[in-house]
N, C-alpha and C positions, 0 to 999 in steps of 0.2 A: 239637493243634488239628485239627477236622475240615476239611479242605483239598477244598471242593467241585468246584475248577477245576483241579484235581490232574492230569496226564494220567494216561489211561488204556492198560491193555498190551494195545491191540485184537491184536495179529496176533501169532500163535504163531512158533520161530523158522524150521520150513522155509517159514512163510507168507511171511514177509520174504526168503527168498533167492526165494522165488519171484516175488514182487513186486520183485527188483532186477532178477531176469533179464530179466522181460517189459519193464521199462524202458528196460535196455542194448538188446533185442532193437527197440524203437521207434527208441530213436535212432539206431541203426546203419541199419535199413530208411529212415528220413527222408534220410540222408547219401546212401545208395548210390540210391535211386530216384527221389530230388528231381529235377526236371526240368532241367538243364545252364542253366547262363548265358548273355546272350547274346553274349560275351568271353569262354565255357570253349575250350579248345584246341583240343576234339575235341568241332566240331557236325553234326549229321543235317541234311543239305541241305532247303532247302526243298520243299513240294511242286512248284513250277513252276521248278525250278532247270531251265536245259538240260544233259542229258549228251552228251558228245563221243564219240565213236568213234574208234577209233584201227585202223590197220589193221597188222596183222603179219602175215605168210605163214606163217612158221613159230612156233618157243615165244616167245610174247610175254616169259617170262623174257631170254631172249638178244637183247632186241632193244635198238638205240641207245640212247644215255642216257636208260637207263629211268626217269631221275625226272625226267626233264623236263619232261612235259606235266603233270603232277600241282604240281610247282612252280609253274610258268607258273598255270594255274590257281587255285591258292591265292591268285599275288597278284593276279588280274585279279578274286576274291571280293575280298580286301582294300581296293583302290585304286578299286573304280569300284560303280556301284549294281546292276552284274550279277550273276547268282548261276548260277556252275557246278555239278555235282554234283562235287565233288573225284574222282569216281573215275573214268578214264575204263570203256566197255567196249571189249572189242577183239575184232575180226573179224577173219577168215584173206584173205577178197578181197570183192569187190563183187558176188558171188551174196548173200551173205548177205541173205534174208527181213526183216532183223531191221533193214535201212538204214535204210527210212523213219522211223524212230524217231527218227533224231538229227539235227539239224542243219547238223552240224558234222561232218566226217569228216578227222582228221591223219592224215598218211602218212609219215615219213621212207623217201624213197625205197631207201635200204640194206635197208630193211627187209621189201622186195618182190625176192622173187631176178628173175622173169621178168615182164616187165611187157605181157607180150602176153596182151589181154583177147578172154577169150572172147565167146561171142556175148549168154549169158545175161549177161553183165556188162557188156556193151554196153548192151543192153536196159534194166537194172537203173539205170546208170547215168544213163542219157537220162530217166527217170521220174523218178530222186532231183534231179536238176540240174531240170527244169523246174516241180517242185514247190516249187525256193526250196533246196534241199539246196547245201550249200558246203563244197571239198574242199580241203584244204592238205597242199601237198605238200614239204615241207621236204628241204632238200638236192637237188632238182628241177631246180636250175641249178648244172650241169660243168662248167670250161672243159675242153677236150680234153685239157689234159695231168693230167687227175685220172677221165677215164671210164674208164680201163683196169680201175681195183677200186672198186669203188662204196665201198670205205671211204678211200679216198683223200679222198673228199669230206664228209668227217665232218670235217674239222680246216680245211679249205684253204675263207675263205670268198672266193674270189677270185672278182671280178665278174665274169659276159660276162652282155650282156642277148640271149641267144639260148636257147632250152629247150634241155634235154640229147633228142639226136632221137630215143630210145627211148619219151619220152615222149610227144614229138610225134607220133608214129606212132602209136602207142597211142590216142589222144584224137582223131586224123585219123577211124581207126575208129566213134568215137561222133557226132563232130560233124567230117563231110567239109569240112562249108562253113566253118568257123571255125579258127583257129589262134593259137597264145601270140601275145602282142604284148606290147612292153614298157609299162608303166603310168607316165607321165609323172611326172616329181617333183612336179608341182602335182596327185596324184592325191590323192581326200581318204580313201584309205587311212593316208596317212603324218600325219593330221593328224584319227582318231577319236578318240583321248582324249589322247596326249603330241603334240608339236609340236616340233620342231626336237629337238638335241642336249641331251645334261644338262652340267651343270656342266662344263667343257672345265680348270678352271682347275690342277685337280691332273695332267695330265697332263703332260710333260717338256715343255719349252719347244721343243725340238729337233724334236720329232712334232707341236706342238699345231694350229698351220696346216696341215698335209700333214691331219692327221684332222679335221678341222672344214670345211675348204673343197674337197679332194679325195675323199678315202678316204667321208666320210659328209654332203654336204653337206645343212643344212638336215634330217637326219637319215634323211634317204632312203637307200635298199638299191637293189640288184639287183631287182624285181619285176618277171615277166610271169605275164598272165592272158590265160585263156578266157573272151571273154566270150560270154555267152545271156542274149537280149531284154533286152538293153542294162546288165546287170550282171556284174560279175567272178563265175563261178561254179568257175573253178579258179585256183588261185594256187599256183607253183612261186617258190621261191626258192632261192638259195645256203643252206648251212647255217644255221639262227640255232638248235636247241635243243642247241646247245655252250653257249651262254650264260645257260639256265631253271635249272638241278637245285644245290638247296642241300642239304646234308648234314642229318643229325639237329642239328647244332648252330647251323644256319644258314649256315654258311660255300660261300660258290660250292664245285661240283663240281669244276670243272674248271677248272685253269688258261688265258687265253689271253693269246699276245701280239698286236704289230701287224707287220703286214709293211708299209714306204712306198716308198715311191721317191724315191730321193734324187741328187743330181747335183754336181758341183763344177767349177770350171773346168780346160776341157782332157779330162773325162773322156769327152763323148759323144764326140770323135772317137779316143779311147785303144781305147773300146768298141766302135766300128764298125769297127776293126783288128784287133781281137782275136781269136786261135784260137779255135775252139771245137771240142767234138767231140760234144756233148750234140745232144737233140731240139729243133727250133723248133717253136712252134706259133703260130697267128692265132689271136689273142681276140678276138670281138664289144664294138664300145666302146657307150656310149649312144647316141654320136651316130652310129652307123651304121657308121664307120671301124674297124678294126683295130689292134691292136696284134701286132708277133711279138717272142713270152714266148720265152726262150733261158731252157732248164732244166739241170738237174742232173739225174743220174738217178734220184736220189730224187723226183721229181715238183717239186721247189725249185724253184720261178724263180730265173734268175740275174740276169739286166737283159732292160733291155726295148727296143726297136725302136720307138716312138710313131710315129703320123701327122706328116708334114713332115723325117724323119731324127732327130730329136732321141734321145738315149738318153740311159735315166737306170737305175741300179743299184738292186737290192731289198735294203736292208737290214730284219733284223727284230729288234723291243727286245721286252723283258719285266722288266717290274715290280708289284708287289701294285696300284700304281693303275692302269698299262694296263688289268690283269686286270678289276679292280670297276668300271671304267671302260666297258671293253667285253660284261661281263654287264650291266650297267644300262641300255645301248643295246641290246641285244638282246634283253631283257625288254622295253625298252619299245617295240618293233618287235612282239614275239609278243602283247601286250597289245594295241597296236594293229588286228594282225588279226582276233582277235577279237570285236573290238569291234565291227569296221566288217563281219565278215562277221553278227551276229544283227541289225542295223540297216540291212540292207538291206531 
């Protein structure tokens, strides 16, 4: 039978392997240059994203937990409707040409060997700050028995509300007439996008009062600012990016625990008898009063001397909840600043 609808052998056989390659060759090109998701892993920042500036003296490689700000970052993109460029850039000091560009300028102060600013950086500075420019300077607040090595102050986030006075100095320079002051706990830094503490309930029953109503009340830190024409344009804090940098697999960087102060009966007067042969130091409290810190000579507090005689002992705990605990509050402090410094 004459079979009209028969097919026909249009394509010869290297016609067909060349017809399969241009095939494979399309859909491989569609896979790899199709435009990314807006839920892919790895997205190209907006065009109006703000990029951050970060300042290192020396190899930005060697410098504090170097995945900090990038972490921080990623989730201040995730959790709020602001859009960072994930990558920071990094500048050697405050000459650099290239300031007015960013907004935003983080410091860990470790990460500046000398902190005495020249004149062009003076200058530099005074233009970026009255133009709306905002500096953060992390680890910026020492208590005295942690200024001897500036890495001393990478782990120890022990409150004094007084600036560490190399930086005071330094900024005395830029702005004679102005000086840090401490930023009240009803400042509405602590209250730009999170508000109070997170979830308290996993932490040991033993700590959970001392960390909620002392240690971080109402979720407020250590903060003092500079302020210029009526807003915070520098902000020093105790360390907090011990608590930003997650690994490739998510997991916190770094381990931390809590230091409190704890007391039992009979012990403040055991401790106000007690030998000692260690360094004392005064700490700056909020309310203006002092504490004197009795150390170890590892830079350890050992007890403390409070206002009115009272003494009470530093104990410190560590647990996987402390830890996720206190990176969640420290994220949500570094989120905070950011927030409240491009909303000015």
């Amino acid at each position: 039978m004459n079979n009209t609808f028969a097919p026909k052998n249009l394509f010869s056989a290297p016609q067909k392997r060349l017809l399969c390659f241009l095939l494979f060759l399309i859909v491989f090109c569609l896979l790899v240059f199709a435009p990314q998701r807006a839920d892919s892993a790895v997205q190209r920042p907006p065009e109006d994203a703000w990029q951050i500036a970060q300042l290192v003296q020396d190899d930005p490689f060697r410098r504090f937990y170097p995945g900090a700000l990038t972490s921080l970052i990623e989730t201040i993109n995730q959790q709020t409707t602001l859009r960072f460029d994930p990558d920071p850039v990094y500048i050697n000091n405050f000459e650099d040409p290239n300031l007015f560009r960013y907004p935003i300028i983080y410091v860990n102060y470790a990460d500046r060997r000398d902190w005495t600013l020249t004149e062009a950086e003076q200058e530099n500075l005074r233009r970026y700050i009255e133009r709306g420019g905002f500096i953060y300077i992390d680890a910026g607040i020492n208590a005295e028995f942690l200024r001897g090595d500036a890495s001393h102050g990478q782990s120890h986030s022990f409150a004094d509300w007084s600036v560490t006075p190399v930086l005071e100095e330094a900024f005395a320079a830029v702005y004679p007439e102005q000086s840090f002051e401490p930023l009240p706990r009803s400042h509405p830094i602590f209250r730009s996008f999170y508000a109070g503490l997170p979830d308290a309930s996993s932490l040991p029953e033993a700590i959970r009062d001392y960390v909620t109503n002392e240690k971080w009340p109402q979720g407020t830190y250590s903060f003092l600012g500079l302020q210029v024409d009526g807003r915070v344009a520098v902000l020093a804090t105790p360390i907090i990016a011990m608590g930003w940098g997650r690994n490739e697999v998510g997991q916190w960087t770094n381990p931390i625990g809590f230091r409190v102060r704890e007391e039992a009966e009979g012990m403040s007067s055991r401790l106000s008898e007690a030998a000692f042969s260690g360094p004392v130091y005064n700490v700056t409290r909020e309310d203006g009063l002092q504490d004197r810190i009795f150390c170890q000579p590892d830079t350890m507090p050992a007890w403390v001397e409070e206002p009115g005689g009272n003494f009470r002992i530093f104990r410190y705990y560590n647990s996987a909840e402390i830890s996720d605990y206190a990176h969640q509050f420290y994220t949500r402090l570094g989120v905070n600043i950011f927030v409240h410094a491009v909303s000015l």
